[in-house]
N, C-alpha and C positions, 0 to 999 in steps of 0.2 A: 648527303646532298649539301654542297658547300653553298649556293647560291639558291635563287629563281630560276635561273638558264640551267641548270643542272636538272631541278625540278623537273620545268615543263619539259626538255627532253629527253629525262624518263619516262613522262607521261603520254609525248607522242610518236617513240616507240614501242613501247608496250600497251598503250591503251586506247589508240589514237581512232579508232569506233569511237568508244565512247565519251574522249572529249569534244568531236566533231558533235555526235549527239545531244551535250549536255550545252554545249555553244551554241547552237541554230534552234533550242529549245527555250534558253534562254533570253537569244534574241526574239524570238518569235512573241514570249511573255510577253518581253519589255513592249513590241509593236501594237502588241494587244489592249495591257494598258494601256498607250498611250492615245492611240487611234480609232482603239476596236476592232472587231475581227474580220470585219468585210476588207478595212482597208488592210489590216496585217496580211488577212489571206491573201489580197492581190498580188502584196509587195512578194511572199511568199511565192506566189506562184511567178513573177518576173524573174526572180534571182533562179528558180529551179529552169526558166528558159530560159534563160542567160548562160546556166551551165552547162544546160546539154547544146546547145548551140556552139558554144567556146568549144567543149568536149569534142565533136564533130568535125568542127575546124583545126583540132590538136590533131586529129588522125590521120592527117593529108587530106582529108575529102575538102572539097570546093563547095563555093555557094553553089553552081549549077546543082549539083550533085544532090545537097540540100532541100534547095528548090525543086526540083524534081520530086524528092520523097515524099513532100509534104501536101503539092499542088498536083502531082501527077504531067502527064503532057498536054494537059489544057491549056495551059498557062505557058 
């Protein structure tokens, strides 16, 4: 491994679970210290709706589509 850039991408080819996992555990630490858990869990829980949101929108699906799943045809 001649560099860091060689490094890390052996790392997220081959391991990249658990650098994702050892990254968002990490950060999560750090929020904890720094805020406490109520506010890290929030932040935590924004970012996780953030992704599945983005995730949804990468599929072709539409905000209708969206909206729909979550409010039903009430709304």
């Amino acid at each position: 491994m001649e560099n860091i850039f060689d490094l890390l991408g052996y790392l997220w080819r081959e391991h990249r679970g658990k650098l994702i996992g050892v990254t968002l555990g990490l950060i999560f630490g750090l929020l904890t210290a720094i805020w406490g858990f109520g506010k890290a869990l929030f932040i935590g829980l924004c970012v996780a709706g953030g992704y599945l949101i983005g995730r949804h929108l990468d599929q072709g699906r539409g905000w209708e589509d969206l909206w729909k799943r979550f409010f039903g045809r009430r709304w």
